[in-house]
FISE-79135 format. One record per residue: residue in three letters; x, y, z of N, C-alpha, C in turn. Coordinates in steps of 0.1 Angstrom, whole numbers, plus 2048, in hexadecimal, padded with zeros to 3 digits. Each point is the difference from the previous one (the first is absolute). Layout:
N
AlaXYZXYZXYZ ...
***
This chain:
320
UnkA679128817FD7F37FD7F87FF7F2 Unk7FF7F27F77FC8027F47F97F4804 Unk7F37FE7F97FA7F47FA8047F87F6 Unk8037EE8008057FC7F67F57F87FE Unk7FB7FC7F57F47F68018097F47FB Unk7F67F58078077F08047F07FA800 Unk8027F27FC7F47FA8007FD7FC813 Unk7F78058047FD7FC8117FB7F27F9 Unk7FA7F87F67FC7F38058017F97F0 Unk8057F57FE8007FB7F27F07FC7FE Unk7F98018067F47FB7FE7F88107F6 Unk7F97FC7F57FA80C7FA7F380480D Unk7FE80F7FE7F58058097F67FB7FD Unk7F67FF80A7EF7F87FC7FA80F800 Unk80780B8077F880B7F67F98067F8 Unk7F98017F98027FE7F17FA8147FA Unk7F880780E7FC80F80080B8097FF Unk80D7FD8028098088018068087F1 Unk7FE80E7FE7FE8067F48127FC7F8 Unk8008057F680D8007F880B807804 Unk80C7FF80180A7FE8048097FD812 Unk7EF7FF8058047FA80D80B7F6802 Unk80680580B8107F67FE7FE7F8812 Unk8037F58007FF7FB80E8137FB804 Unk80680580D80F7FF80080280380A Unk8097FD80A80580780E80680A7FE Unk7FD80C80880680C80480A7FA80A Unk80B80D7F680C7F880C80081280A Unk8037FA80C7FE8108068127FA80B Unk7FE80A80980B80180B7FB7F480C Unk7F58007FE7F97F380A7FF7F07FB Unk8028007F28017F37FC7F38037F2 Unk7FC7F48017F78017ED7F67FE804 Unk7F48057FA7F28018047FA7FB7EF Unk7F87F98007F57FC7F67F780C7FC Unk8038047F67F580A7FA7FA7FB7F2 Unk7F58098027FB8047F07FD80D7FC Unk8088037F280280F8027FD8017F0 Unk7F280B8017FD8047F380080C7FA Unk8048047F880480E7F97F9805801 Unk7FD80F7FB7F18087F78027FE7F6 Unk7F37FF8007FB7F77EE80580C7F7 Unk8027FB7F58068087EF7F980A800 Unk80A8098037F880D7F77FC80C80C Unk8017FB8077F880781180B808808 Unk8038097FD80880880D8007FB80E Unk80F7FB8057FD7FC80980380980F Unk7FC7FC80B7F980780D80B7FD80B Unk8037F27FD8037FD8118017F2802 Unk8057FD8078017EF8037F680080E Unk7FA7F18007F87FE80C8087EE805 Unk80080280B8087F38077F17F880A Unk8007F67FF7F47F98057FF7F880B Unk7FF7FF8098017F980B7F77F6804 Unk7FD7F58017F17F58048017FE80D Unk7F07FC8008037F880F7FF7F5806 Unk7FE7FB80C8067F48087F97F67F2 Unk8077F27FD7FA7F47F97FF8097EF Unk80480D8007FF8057F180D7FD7F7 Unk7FF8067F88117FF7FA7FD80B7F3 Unk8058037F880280A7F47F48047F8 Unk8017EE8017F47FD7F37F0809804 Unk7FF80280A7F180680A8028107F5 Unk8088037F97FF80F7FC8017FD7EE Unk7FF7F17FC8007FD7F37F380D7FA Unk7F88007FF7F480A7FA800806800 Unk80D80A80980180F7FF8098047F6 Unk8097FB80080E8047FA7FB8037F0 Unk7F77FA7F77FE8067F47FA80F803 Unk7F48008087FA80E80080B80B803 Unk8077FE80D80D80C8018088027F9 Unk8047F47F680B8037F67F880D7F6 Unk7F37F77FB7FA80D7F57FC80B808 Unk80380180C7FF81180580D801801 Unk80A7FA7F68178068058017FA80D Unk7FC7F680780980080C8027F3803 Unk8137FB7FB8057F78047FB7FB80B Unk7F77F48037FF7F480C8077F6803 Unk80280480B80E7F28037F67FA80F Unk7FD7F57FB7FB7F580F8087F8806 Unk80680380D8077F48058007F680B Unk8057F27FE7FD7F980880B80280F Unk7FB80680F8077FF8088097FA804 Unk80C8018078077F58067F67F7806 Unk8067EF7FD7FA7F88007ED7FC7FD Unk7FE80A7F77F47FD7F78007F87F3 Unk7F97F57FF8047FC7F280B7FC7F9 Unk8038097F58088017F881180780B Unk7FF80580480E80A8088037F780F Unk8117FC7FE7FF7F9808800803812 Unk8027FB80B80080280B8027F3809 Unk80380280E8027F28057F27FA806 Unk8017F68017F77F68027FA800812 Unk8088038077FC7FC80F80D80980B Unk7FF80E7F480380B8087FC80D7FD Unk7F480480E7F580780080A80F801 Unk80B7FE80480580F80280A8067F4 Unk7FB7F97F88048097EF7F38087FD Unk7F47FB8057F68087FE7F9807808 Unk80780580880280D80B7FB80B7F9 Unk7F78078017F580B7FA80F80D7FC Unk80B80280B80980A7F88097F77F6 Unk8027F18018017FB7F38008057EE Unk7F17F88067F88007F27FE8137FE Unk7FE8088058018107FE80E8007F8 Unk80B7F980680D8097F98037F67F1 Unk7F77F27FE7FE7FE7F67FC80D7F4 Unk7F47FF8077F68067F380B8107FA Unk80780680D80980D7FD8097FB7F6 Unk80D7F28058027FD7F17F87FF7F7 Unk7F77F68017F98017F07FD80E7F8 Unk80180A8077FB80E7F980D8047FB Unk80B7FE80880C8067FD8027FA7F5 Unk8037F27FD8027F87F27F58077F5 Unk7F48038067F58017F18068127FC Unk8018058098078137FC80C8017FA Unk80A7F880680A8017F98077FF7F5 Unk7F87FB7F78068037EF7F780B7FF Unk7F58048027F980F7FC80480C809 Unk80680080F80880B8037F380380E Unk80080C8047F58028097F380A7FB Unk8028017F57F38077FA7F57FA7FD Unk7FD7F37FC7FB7F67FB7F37FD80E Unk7F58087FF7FB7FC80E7F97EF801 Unk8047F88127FE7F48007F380480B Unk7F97F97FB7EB7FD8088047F4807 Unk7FE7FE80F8057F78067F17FC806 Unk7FB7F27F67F37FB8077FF7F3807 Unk7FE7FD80A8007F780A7EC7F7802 Unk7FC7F67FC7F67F88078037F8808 Unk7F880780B7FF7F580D80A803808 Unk8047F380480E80280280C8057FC Unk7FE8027F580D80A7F77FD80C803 Unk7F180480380080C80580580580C Unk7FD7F780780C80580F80B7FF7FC Unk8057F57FB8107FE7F78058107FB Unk7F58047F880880C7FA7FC80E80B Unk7F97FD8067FE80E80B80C7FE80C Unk8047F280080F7FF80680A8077F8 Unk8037FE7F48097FE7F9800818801 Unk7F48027FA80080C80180580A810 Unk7F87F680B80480D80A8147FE803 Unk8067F57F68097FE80480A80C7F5 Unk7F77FD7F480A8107FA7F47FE7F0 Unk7FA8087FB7F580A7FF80C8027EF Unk80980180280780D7FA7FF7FA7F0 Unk8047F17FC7FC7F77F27F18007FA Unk7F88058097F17FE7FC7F88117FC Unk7FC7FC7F77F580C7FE7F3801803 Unk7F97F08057F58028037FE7F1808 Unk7F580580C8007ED8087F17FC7FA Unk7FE7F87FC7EC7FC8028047EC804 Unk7F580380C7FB7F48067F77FD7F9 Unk7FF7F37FF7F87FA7FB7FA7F680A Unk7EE8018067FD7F780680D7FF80D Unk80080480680C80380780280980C Unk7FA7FF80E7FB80980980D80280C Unk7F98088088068098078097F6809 Unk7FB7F68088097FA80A7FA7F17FD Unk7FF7F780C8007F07FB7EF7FF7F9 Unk8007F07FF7F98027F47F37F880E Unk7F37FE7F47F580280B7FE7F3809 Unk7FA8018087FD7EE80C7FD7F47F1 Unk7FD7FE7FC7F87F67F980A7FF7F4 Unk8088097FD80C7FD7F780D7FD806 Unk80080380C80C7FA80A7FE7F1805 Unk7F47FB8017FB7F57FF8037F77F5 Unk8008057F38047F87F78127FE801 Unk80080B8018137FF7FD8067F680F Unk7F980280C8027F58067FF7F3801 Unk7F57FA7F67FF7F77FC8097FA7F2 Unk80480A7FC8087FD7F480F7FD80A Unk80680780E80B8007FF7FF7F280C Unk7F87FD8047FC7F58078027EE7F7 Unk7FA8077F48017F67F880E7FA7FA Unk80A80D7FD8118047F88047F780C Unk7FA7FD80F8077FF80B8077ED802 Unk7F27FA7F78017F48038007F57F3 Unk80380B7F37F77FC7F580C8057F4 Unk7FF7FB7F780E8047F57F48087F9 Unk80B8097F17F78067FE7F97FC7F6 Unk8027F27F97F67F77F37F77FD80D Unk8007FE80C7F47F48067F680F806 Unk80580F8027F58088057F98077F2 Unk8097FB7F27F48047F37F77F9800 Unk8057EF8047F57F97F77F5801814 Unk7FF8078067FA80380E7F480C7FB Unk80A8097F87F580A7FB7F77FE7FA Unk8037F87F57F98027F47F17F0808 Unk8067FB8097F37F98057F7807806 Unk8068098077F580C8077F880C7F9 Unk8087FB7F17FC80F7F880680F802 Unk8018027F280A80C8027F780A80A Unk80D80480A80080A8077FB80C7FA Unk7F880A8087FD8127F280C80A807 Unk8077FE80A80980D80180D7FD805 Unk80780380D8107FF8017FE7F2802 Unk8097F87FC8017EE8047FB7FB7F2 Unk7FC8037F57FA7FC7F38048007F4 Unk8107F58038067FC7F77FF7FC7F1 Unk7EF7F78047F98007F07FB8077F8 Unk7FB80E8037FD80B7FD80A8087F5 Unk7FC8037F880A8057F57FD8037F0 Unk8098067FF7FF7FF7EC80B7F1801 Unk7FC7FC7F58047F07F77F77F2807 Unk8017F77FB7FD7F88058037F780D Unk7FE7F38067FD7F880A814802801 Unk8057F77F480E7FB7FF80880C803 Unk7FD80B7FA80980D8047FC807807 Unk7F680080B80380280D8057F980D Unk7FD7F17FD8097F48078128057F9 Unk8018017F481080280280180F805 Unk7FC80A80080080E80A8017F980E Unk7F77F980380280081180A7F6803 Unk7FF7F47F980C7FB80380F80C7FF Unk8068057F880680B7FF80580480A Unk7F880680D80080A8068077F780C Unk80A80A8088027FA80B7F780380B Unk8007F18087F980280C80380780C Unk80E8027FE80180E80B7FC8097FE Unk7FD8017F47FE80F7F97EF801804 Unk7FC7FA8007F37FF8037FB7FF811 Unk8087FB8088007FD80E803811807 Unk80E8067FE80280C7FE7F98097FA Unk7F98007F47F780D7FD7F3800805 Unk7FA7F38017F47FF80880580780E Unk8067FC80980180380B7FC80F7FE Unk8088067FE80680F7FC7ED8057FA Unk7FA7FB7F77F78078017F37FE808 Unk8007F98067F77FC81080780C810 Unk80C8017FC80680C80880480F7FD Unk7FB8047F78068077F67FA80F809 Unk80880B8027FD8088097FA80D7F9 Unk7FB8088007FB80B7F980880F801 Unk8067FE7F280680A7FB7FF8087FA Unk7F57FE7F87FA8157FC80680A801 Unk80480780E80180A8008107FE7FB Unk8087FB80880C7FF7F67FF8057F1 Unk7FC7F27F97FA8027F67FF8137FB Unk7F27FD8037FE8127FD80B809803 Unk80780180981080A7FC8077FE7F5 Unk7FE7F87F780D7FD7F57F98067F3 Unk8088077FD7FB8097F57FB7F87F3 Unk7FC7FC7FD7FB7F67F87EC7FF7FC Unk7FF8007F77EF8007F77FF7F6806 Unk7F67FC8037F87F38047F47FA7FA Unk7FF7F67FE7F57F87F77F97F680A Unk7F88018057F87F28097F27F97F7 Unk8017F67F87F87FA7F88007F1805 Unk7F07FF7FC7F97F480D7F67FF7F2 Unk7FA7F18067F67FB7F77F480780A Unk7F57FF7FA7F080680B8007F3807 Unk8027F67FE8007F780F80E7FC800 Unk8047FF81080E7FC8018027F6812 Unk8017EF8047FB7FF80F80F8047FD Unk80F7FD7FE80A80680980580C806 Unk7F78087F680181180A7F08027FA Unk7FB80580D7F58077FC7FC8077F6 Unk7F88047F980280A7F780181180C Unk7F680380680080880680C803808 Unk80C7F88068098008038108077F7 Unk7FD7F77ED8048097F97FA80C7FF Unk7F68077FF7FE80B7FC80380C80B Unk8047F980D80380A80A80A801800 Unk80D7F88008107FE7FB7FD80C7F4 Unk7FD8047F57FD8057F880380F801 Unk7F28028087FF80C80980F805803 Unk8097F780D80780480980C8007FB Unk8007FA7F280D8057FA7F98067F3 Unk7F380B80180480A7F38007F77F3 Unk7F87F37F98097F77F97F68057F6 Unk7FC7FD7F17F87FD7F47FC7F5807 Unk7F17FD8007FC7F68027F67F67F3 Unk8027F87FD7F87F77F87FC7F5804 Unk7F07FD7FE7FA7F38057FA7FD7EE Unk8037EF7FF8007FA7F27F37FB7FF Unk7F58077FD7F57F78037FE7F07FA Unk7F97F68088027F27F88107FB807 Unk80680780380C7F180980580080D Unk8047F98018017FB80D80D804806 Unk8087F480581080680780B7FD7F3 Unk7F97FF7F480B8007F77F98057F4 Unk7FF80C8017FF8097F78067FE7EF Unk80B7FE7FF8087FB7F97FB7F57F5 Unk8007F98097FA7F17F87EE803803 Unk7F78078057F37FD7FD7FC8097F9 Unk80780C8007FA80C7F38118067FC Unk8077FB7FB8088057FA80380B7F7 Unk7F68027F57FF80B8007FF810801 Unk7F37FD80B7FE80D80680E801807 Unk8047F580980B80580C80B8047F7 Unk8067FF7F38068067FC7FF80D7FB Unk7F68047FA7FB80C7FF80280B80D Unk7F87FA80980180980A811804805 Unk8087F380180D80180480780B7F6 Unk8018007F28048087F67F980B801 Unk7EF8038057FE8107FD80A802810 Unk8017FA80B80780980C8118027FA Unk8067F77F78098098018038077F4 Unk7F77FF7F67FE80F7F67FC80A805 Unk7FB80480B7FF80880980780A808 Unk80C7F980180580580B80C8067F9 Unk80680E8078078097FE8107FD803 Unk80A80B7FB80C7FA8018057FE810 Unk8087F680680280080980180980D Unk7F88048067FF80980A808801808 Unk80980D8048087FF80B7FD803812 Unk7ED7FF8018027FD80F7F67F77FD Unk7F57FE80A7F87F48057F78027F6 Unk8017F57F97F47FC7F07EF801804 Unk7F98067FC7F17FD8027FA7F97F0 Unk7EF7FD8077FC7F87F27F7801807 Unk7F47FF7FB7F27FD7FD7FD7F780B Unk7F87FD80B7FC7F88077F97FC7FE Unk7F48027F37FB7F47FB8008027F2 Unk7F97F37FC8048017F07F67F47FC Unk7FB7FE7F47F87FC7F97FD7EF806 Unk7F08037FC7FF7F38017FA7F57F5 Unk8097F87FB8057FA7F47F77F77F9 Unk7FB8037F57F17F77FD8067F17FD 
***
């Protein structure tokens, strides 16, 4: 499969951080077209590797805008994309079983296949997942491992997510229940933005471009992935059989997974560990930065593809 770029929206981006020659366009894969943004390595920089981005629940692309310059000037093509039915990539409206957890897994496997395929299989693809994307891609991995060269979770734990954040997503899907989705924004934003899963207003850009992001999104998509991570079962050890480096990076405070909960997942799959000092459950957008840094030294790191069970560092720096 090839990438064709196409305008996903006549409307110009309210982005305005996204480095030079950033291109925004649907990947067309075997699963249908997915909304990306996909930026080169900067001029002059040998490049490494492509990295594929995954967000989470209420996220969409844009949540990895502040990284994509730093990885490019360390060579490594970033491509962020918006899920089926996130945002920008389309999906159905009021059918929860397109977003069936082996679903969205055999998505994200197209999307790799499309991003490899004009470079061949040498070209190594970093498959990073926040939040929800992180289960998304620990699905997508235990389902076949073989397109990826390396997993890192981001904020992104072992099994469902914690009492007090399943609380929120219940209330969010309580709300989808009785409520369109312009009447549960202008609901939010009276209660004040939410700080973790359910916190639509929360973001890089402004008020307007995160009301058009959530409008965007389908509500099944949302009814379905909440569910899914309020029941989400603990897979680790799976996990840990798949020959694969592992990256588990967390801000020093995090309420949807513990932090201590990341750093034991850590442990039990052997992973590089990084905690970003200063952020929260979105590392990304509160120290961007460092979390790029740290993301780029783990896979400047790592050695040519291993042919049995990958080890790494179980812990690893803590990020000023």
């Amino acid at each position: 499969m090839t990438s064709h770029p196409s305008p996903v929206s006549p409307a110009p981006s309210p982005f305005s951080e996204l480095p030079a020659g950033a291109r925004a366009y649907r990947l067309r894969t075997a699963r249908g077209e997915f909304a990306v943004v996909d930026v080169p390595p900067a001029g002059g920089v040998v490049p490494k590797g492509v990295v594929l981005s995954l967000p989470g629940l209420t996220g969409s692309k844009e949540d990895f805008t502040l990284v994509h310059g730093p990885l490019a000037a360390r060579g490594y093509r970033s491509v962020a994309v918006d899920g089926r039915g996130q945002y920008e990539s389309d999906g159905p409206l009021d059918d929860e079983s397109a977003y069936a957890r082996a679903e969205l897994a055999r998505d994200v496997l197209a999307q790799a296949e499309a991003l490899r395929a004009p470079h061949g299989e040498d070209v190594p693809l970093h498959l990073v997942g926040h939040s929800l994307g992180g289960q998304i891609a620990r699905a997508a991995v235990l389902e076949d491992h073989s397109p990826f060269r390396s997993l890192t979770l981001v904020s992104s734990g072992p099994a469902r997510i914690s009492v007090s954040q399943e609380q929120r997503v219940k209330l969010l899907r309580d709300a989808l229940s009785h409520m369109t989705m312009a009447e549960c924004w202008e609901a939010v934003l009276a209660l004040g933005p939410p700080e973790e899963v359910g916190g639509p207003a929360r973001g890089i850009g402004g008020q307007e471009q995160l009301r058009r992001r959530w409008l965007g999104t389908s509500p099944a998509q949302l009814l379905a992935t909440g569910r899914q991570l309020c029941a989400e079962p603990d897979l680790v050890a799976e996990l840990a059989a798949v020959p694969l480096p592992f990256h588990v990076l967390s801000g020093a405070h995090d309420d949807t997974w513990p932090v201590p909960d990341l750093d034991a997942m850590a442990v039990r799959l052997n992973a590089h560990r990084t905690v970003v000092a200063g952020a929260e459950h979105s590392p990304a957008v509160d120290r961007p930065g460092p979390t790029a840094q740290a993301l780029a030294d783990f896979w400047d790191g790592l050695q040519p593809r291993p042919t049995g069970n990958a080890t790494a560092t179980a812990t690893g720096p803590l990020i000023q």
